[in-house]
C-alpha positions in Angstrom: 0.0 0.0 0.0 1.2 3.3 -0.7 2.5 6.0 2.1 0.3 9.1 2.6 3.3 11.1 0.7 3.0 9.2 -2.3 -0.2 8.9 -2.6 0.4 13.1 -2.5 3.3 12.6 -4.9 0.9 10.8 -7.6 -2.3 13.5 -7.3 0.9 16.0 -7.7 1.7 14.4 -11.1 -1.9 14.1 -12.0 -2.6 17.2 -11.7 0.8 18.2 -13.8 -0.3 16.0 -16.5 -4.0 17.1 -16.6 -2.5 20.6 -17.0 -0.5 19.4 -19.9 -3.6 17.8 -22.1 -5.1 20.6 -20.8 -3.3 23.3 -22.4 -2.5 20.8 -25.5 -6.6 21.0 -26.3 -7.1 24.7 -25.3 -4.0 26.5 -25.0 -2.4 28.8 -22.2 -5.7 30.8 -21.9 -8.2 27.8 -21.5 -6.3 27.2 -18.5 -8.6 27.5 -15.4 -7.8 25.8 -11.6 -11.6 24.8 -11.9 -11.2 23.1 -15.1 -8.1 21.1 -14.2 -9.9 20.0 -10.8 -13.0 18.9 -12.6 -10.1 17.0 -15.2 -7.9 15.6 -12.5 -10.8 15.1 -10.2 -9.5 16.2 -7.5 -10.6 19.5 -5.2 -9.0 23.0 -6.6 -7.6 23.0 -2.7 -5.5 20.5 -3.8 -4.7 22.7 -6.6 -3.4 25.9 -4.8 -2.1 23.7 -1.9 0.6 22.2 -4.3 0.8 25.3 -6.7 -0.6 28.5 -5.0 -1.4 29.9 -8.6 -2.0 29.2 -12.3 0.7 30.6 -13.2 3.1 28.5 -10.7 0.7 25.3 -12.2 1.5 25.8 -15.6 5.2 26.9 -14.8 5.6 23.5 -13.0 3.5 21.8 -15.9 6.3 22.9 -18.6 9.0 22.1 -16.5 8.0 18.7 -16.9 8.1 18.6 -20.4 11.7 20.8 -20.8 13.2 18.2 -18.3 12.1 15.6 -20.3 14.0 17.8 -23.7 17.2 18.3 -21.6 16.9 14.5 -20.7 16.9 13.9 -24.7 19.4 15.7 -25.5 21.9 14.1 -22.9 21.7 11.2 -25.5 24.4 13.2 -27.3 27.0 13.0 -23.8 27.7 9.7 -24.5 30.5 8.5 -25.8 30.2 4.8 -25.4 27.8 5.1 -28.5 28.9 5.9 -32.1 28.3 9.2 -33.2 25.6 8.6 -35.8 23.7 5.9 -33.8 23.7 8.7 -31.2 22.6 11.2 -33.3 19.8 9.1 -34.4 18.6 8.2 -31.0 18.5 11.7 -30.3 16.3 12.6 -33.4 13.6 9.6 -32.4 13.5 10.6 -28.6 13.2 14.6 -29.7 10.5 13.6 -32.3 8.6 11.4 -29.6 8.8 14.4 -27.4 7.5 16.9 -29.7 4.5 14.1 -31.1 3.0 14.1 -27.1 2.7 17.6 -27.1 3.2 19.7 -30.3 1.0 22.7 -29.2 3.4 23.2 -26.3 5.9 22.3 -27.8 5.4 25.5 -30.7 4.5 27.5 -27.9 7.7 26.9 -25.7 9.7 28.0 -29.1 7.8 30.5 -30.4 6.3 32.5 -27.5 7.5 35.7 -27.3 8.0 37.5 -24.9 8.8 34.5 -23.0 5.7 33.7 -20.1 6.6 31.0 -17.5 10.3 30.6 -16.3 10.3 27.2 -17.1 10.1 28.8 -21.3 13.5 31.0 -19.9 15.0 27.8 -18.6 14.2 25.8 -21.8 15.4 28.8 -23.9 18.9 29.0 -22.0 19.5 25.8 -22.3 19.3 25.6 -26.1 21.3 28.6 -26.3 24.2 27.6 -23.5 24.2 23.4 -24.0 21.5 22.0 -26.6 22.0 23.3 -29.2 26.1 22.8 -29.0 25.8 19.5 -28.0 24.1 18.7 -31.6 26.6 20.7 -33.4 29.2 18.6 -32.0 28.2 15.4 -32.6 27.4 16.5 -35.9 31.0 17.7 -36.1 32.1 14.0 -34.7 30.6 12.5 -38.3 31.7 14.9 -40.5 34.8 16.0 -39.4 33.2 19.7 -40.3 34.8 22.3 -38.3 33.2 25.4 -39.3 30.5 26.4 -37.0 28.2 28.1 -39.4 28.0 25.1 -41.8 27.2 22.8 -38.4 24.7 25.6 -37.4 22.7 25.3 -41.1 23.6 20.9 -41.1 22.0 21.3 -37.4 18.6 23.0 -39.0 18.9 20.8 -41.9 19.0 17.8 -39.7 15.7 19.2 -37.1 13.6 21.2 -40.6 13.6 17.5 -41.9 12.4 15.4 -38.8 9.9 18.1 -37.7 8.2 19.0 -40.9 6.6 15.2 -41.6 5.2 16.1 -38.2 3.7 19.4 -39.0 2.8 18.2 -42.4 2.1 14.1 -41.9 -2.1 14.9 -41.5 -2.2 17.3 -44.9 0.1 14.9 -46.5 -2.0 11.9 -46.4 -5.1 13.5 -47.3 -3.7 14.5 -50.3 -1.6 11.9 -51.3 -3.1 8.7 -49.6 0.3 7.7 -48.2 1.4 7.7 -44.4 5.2 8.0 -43.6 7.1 5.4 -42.5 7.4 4.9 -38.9 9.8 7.7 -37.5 13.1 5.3 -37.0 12.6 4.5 -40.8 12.5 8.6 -41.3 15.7 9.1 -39.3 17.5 6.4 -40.9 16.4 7.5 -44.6 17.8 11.2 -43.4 20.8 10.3 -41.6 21.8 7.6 -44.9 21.3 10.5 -47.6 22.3 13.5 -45.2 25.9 11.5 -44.2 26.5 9.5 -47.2 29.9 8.1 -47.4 
């Protein structure tokens, strides 16, 4: 049986996770306490006893979902795998991430000015880490050195993986044809972007 605390611990997530779908269906602004209570079913006490505000709920909601990013992108630290197969690991965990969530996922990138200081703390660690730790193993395969073509092979590499996303429901209404699964998409990109 579980202890009071995590029995605490688990409404906690609940309620971080309702918050999520939440603002995935309705955005920032159809965020209400109420409505997440009457979601989570739990009392909006609850609520503001873990939280205290909105604000501090939908802070602590994103932070869930940029420690999950930073946890992706610590793929590329390690060295005990090949460079490639660590760059494609990468690419399937960030496209998983981005699939759960791609409302929030826009929003965390594109929102200006930034809301929530969990958007600040996604945002820095792009700039500061993320984003270098790409360039690098990108570097390791091609032996490339200069960081302006690693910087344009680095938005090659994330254009190509996000736009089946974006463009995947259009696509087969149009065509009739579904993409391959997204390992199959990463593979196809990393064997014509690094051909030997």
């Amino acid at each position: 049986m579980k202890s009071c605390e995590e029995k605490e611990c688990s409404k906690k997530e609940l309620i971080l996770n309702t918050t999520l779908e939440l603002i995935q269906q309705e955005g920032f602004e159809g965020v209400t306490i109420r409505k997440i209570a009457a979601m989570a079913n739990v009392n909006v006490a609850l609520i503001n006893y873990h939280f205290g505000s909105k604000d501090r709920l939908i802070n602590a909601a994103i932070q869930v979902l940029v420690s999950s990013f930073k946890e992706t992108f610590a793929i590329l630290d390690n060295d005990s795998i090949e460079p490639r197969k660590r760059l494609k690991s990468f690419l399937i965990q960030y496209i998983d991430s981005y699939r759960e969530y791609p409302f929030i996922v826009r929003k965390l990138v594109n929102q200006e000015p930034l809301l929530f200081e969990s958007q600040i703390d996604f945002v820095n660690f792009l700039r500061a880490m993320g984003l270098k730790k790409m360039r690098h193993t990108i570097e390791e395969i091609t032996g490339e050195k200069d960081p302006d073509k690693l910087t344009i092979m680095m938005s090659h590499l994330l254009g190509a993986v996000f736009l089946p996303i974006l463009i995947e429901p259009m696509y087969q209404k149009v065509t009739g044809y579904s993409f391959s699964d997204r390992e199959t998409q990463v593979e196809i990109l990393l064997e014509r972007y690094f051909a030997t």
